[in-house]
C-alpha positions as CSV (number, residue, x, y, z in Angstrom):
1,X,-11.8,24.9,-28.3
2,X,-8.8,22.4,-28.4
3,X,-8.5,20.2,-30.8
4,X,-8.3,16.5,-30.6
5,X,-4.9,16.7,-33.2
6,X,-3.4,18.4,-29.9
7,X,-3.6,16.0,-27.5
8,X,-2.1,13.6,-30.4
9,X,1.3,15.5,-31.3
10,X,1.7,15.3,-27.7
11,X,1.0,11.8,-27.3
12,X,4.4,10.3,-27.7
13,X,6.2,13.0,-25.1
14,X,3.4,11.3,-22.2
15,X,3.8,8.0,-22.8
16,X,5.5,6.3,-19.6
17,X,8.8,4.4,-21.0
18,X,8.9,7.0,-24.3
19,X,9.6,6.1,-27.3
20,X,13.3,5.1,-28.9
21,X,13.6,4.0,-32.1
22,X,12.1,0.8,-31.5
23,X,9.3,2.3,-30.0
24,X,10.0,0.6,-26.3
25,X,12.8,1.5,-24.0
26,X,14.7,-1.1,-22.2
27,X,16.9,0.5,-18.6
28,X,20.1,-1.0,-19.4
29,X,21.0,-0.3,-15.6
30,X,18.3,-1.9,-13.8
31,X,16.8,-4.2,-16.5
32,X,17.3,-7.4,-14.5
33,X,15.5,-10.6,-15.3
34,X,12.5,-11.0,-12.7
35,X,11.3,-13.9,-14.5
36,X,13.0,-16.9,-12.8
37,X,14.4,-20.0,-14.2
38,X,12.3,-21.5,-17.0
39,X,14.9,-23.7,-18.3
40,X,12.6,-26.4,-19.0
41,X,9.8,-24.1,-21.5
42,X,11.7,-24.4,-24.1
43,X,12.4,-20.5,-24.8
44,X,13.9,-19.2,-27.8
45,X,17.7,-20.2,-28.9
46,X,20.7,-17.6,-28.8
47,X,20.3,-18.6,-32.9
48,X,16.8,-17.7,-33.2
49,X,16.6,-14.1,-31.4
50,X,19.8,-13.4,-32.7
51,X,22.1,-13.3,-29.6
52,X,25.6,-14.7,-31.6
53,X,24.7,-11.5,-33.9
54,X,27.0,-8.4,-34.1
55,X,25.0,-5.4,-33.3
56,X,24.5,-4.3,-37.1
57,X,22.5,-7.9,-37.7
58,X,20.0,-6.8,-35.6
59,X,19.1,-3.7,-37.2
60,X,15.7,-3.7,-39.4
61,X,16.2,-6.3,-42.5
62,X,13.4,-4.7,-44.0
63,X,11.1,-7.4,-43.4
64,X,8.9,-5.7,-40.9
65,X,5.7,-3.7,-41.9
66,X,6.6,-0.5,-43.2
67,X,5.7,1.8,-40.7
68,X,1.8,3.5,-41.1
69,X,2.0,7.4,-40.7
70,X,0.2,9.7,-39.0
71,X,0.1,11.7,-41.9
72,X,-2.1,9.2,-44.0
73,X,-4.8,9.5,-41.4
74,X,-7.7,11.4,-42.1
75,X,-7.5,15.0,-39.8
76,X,-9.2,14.3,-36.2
77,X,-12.6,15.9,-36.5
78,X,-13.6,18.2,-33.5
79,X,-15.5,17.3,-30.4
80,X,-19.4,18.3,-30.9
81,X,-22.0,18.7,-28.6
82,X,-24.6,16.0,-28.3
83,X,-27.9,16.2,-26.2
84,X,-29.8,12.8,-25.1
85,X,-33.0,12.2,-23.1
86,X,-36.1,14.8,-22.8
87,X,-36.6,17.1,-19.6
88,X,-34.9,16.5,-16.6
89,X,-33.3,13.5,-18.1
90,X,-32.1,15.8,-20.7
91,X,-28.2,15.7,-20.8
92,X,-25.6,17.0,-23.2
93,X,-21.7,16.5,-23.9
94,X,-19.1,16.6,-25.8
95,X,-18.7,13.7,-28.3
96,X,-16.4,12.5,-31.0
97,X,-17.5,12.5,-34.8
98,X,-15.0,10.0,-35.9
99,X,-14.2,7.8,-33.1
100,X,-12.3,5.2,-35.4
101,X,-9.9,7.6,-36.4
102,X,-8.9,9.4,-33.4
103,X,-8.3,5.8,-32.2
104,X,-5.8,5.2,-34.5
105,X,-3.8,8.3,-34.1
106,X,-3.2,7.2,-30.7
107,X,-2.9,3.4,-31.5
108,X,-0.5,4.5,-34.3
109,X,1.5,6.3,-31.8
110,X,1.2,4.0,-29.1
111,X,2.7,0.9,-31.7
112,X,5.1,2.7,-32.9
113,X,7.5,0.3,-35.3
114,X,5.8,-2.6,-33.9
115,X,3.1,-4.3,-36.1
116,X,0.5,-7.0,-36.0
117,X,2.4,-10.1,-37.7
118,X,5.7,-9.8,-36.7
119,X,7.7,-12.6,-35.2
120,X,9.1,-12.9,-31.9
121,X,12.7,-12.3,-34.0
122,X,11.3,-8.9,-35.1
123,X,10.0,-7.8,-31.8
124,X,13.4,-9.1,-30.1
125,X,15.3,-6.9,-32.9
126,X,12.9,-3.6,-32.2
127,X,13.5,-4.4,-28.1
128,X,17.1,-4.7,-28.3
129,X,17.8,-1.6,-30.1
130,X,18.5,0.8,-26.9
131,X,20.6,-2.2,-25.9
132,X,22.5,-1.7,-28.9
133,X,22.5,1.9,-29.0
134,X,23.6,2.3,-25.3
135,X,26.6,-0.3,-26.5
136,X,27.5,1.6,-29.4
137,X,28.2,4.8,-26.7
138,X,29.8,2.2,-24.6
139,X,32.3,1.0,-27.6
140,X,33.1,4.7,-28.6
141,X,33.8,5.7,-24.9
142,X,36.2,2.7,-24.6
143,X,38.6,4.1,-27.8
144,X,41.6,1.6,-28.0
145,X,41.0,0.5,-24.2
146,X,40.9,-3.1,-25.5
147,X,40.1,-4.2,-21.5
148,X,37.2,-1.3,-21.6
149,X,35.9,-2.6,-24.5
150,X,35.4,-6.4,-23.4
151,X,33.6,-4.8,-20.5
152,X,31.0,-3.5,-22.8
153,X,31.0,-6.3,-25.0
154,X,30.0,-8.1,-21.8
155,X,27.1,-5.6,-20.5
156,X,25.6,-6.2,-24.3
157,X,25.9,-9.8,-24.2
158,X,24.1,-9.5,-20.0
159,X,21.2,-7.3,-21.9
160,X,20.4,-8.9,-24.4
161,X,20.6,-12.6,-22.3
162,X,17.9,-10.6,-20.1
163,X,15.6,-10.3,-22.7
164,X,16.2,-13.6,-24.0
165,X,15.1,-14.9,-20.6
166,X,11.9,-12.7,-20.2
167,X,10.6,-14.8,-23.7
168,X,8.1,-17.7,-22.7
169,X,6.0,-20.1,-24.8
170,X,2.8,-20.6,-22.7
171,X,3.2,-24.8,-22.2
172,X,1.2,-26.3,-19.0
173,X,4.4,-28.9,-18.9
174,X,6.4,-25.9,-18.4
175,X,5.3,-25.3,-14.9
176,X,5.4,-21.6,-15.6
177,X,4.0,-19.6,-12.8
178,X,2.3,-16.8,-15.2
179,X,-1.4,-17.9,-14.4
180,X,-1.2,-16.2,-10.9
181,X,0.1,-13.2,-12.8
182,X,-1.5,-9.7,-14.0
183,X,-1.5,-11.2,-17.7
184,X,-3.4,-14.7,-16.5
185,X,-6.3,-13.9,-18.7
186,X,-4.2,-13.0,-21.5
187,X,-2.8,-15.9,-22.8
188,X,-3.9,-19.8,-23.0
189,X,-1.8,-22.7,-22.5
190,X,-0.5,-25.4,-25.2
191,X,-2.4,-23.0,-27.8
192,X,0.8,-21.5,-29.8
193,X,1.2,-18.8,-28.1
194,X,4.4,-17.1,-26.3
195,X,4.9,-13.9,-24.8
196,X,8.1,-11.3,-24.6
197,X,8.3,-9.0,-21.9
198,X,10.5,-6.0,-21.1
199,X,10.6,-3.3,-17.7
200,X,10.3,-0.4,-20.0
201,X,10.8,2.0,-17.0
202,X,10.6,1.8,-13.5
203,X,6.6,2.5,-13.9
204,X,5.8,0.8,-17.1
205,X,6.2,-2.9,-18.3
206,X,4.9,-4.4,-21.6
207,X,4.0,-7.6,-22.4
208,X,3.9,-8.8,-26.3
209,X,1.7,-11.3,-27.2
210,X,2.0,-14.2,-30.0
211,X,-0.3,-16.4,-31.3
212,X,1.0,-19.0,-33.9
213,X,4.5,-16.8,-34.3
214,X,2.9,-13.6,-34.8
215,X,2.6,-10.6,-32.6
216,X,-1.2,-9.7,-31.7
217,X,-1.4,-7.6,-28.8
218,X,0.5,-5.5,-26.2
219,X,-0.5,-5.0,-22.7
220,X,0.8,-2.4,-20.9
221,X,1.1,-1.9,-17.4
222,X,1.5,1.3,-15.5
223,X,1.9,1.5,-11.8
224,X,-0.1,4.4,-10.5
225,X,3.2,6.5,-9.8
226,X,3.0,7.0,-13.5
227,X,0.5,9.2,-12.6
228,X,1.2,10.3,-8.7
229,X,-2.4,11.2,-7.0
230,X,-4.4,10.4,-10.0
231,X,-7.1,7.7,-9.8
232,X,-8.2,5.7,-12.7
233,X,-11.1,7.8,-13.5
234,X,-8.7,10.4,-13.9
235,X,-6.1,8.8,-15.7
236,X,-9.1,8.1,-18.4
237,X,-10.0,11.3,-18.6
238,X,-6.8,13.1,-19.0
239,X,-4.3,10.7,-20.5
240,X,-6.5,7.8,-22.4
241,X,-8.9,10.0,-23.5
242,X,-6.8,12.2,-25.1
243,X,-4.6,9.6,-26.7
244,X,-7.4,7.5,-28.0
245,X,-10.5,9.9,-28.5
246,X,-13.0,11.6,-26.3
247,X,-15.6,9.0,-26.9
248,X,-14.7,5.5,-25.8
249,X,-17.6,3.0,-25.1
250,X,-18.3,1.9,-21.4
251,X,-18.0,-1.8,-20.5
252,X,-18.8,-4.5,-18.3
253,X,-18.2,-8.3,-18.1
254,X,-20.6,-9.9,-15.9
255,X,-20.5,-13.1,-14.1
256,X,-22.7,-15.5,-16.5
257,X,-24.6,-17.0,-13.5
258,X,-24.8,-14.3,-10.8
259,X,-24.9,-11.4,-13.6
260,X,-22.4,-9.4,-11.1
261,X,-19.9,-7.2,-12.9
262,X,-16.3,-8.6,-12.9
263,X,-14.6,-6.0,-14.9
264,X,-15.4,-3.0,-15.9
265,X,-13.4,-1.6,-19.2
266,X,-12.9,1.3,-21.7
267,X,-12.9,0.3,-25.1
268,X,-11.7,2.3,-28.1
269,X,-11.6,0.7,-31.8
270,X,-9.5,2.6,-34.8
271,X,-10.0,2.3,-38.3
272,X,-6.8,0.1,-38.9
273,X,-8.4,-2.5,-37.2
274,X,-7.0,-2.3,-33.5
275,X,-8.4,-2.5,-30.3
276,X,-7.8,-0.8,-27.1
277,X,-9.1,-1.8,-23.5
278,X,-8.1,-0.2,-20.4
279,X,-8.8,-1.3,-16.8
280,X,-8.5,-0.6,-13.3
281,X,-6.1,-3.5,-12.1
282,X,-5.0,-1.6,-9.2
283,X,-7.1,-2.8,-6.2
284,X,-5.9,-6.7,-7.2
285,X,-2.6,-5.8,-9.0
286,X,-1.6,-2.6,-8.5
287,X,-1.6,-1.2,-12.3
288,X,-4.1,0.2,-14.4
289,X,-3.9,-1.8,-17.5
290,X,-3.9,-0.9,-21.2
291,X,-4.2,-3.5,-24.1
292,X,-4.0,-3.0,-27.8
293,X,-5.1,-5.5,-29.9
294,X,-5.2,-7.0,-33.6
295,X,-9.1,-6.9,-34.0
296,X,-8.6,-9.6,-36.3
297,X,-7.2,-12.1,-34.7
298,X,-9.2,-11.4,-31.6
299,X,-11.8,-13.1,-33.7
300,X,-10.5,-16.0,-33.9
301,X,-9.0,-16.8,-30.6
302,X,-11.6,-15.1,-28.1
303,X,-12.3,-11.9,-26.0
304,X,-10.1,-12.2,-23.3
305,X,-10.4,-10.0,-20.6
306,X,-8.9,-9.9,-16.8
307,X,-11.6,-11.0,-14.1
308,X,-10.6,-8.7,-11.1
309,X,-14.0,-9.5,-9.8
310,X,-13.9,-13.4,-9.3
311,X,-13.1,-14.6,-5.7
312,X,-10.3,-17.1,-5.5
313,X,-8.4,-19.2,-3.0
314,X,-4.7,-18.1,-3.2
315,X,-2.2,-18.9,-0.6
316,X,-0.4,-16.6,1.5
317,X,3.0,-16.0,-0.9
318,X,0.9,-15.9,-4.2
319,X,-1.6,-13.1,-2.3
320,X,1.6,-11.5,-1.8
321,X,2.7,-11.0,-5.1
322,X,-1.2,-10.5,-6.2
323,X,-1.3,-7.3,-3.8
324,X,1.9,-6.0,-5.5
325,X,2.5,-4.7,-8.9
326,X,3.7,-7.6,-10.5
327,X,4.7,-11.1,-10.5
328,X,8.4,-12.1,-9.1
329,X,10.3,-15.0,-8.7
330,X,13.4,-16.1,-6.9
331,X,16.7,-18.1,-8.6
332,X,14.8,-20.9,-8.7
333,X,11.5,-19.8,-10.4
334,X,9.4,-20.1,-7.0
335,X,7.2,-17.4,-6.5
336,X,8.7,-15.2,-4.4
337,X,7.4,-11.7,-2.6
338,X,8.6,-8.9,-5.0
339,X,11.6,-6.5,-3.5
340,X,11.7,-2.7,-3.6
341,X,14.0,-3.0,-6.3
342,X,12.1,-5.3,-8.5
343,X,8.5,-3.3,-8.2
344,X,7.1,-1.0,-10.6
């Protein structure tokens, strides 16, 4: 029989985007910002994230986390069969013996250098690395060409501008456009929270989370060509499921008055405290959704969880970008219907 521990070493090779040092990649070529013009929401400074920096300034200061590795986790028990019910009801399976920590083998991997805690700075710094690695191959190929290498000083100081502009503190005043989004559930306005955002690959974006300065969950969204011809169910069985443990538990939030299901959901919980919920977004947004989360602070600020059930009123350009794969805006922040370009 395979082993759980399998599935795991393979983990980081599967994951849509892959993982660079920072554990996120950034497409230098085609990361454009989809965003639009928030000029008034008060983003970050060129000071604060670091922009005036030289490269080597935003390397690790050694005030993040140390990294947690896989090695300190207890080994992955394996999968044993479990019978419930009596005669015809009578049905057996495989489950997991330690749930928690198969969870956080793939929540470890999943993270990678990023941890709960960290500031915007410190997720802009892990972000930017490919940036900076791609300009450091950029620099070398230039030599003494001094025109070659203002060229690339340029295309460092366009990336990293980019993800400068796909940073947002959630402010009603702001007029930002994010509440007819994938991620409208995921935050709450005028509440100390902000959000950084990067296309990771053309099939994978990920959304990072603040609450009071600190980083507290990740969403990731993967557009069904991640996976070409496999449905959700599938997906959970032969990618989630092996990343996170065999033995998820089944949810459902249900409308409080009608008791109808809005959303059903996967959830996994590890033993370092995070959680991991992932949903079938594609019928309304196009992605199947994956959030990890600090348990912790969950507990203080609320289960939130998208509502793909609930009916509402939308008009004809915001159905348009609800029925793609994201949300897209044109040079003057109006919603606008996503291109081929722009689309997961």
């Amino acid at each position: 029989m395979r082993t759980l521990s399998s599935s795991f070493l393979a983990l980081s090779l599967v994951l849509g985007g892959g993982c660079g040092k920072g554990g996120s990649t950034v497409d230098p070529d085609s990361g454009s910002n989809l965003v639009g013009d928030f000029s008034e929401s008060e983003n970050l400074s060129d000071d604060d994230l670091g922009l005036d920096d030289e490269p080597s300034d935003l390397e690790d200061d050694g005030s993040a986390v140390e990294v947690e590795k896989l090695a300190d986790l207890p080994k992955p028990a394996k999968p044993v069969k479990k019978c419930t019910g009596k005669g015809k009801k009578r049905e057996c399976g495989l489950v997991d013996p330690k749930p928690a920590v198969s969870a956080s083998y793939g929540t470890r991997t999943l993270k990678g250098d990023f941890r709960w805690g960290m500031s915007t700075k410190d997720v802009f710094k892990l972000l930017s690395r490919e940036i900076e690695a791609e300009y450091a191959k950029k620099q070398e190929a230039a030599g003494d060409d001094a025109m070659a290498q203002d060229t690339a000083r340029a295309w460092r100081a366009e990336q990293l501008q980019d993800l400068k502009a796909n940073h947002i503190r959630f402010k009603a005043a702001s007029k930002h456009r994010w509440g007819v989004s994938l991620i409208q559930f995921e935050y709450e306005d005028d509440a100390q929270e902000e959000m950084l955002w990067v296309k990771a690959n053309p099939t994978l974006r990920k959304f990072y989370f603040f609450k009071d300065g600190e980083l507290w969950k990740i969403f990731y969204a993967y557009s069904p060509d991640t996976w070409p011809g496999k449905a959700y169910a599938e997906v959970v069985e032969e990618k989630f499921k092996k990343w996170f443990g065999i033995s998820p538990e089944e949810k459902v939030k249900q409308d409080p008055e009608t008791a109808a299901p809005l959303v059903r959901y996967y959830e996994w919980t590890s033993s370092d405290g995070d959680v991991v919920r992932s949903f079938d977004m594609t019928q309304v947004h196009g992605v199947i959704g994956l959030a990890v989360i600090s348990e912790s602070t969950e507990a203080s600020v609320g289960e939130r969880l998208p509502n793909v059930g609930e009916k509402r009123d939308y008009s004809d350009t915001v159905n348009d970008v609800l029925g793609g794969s994201d949300l897209c805006y044109d040079s003057s922040g109006e919603i606008t219907q996503c291109t081929k370009q722009d689309e997961i």
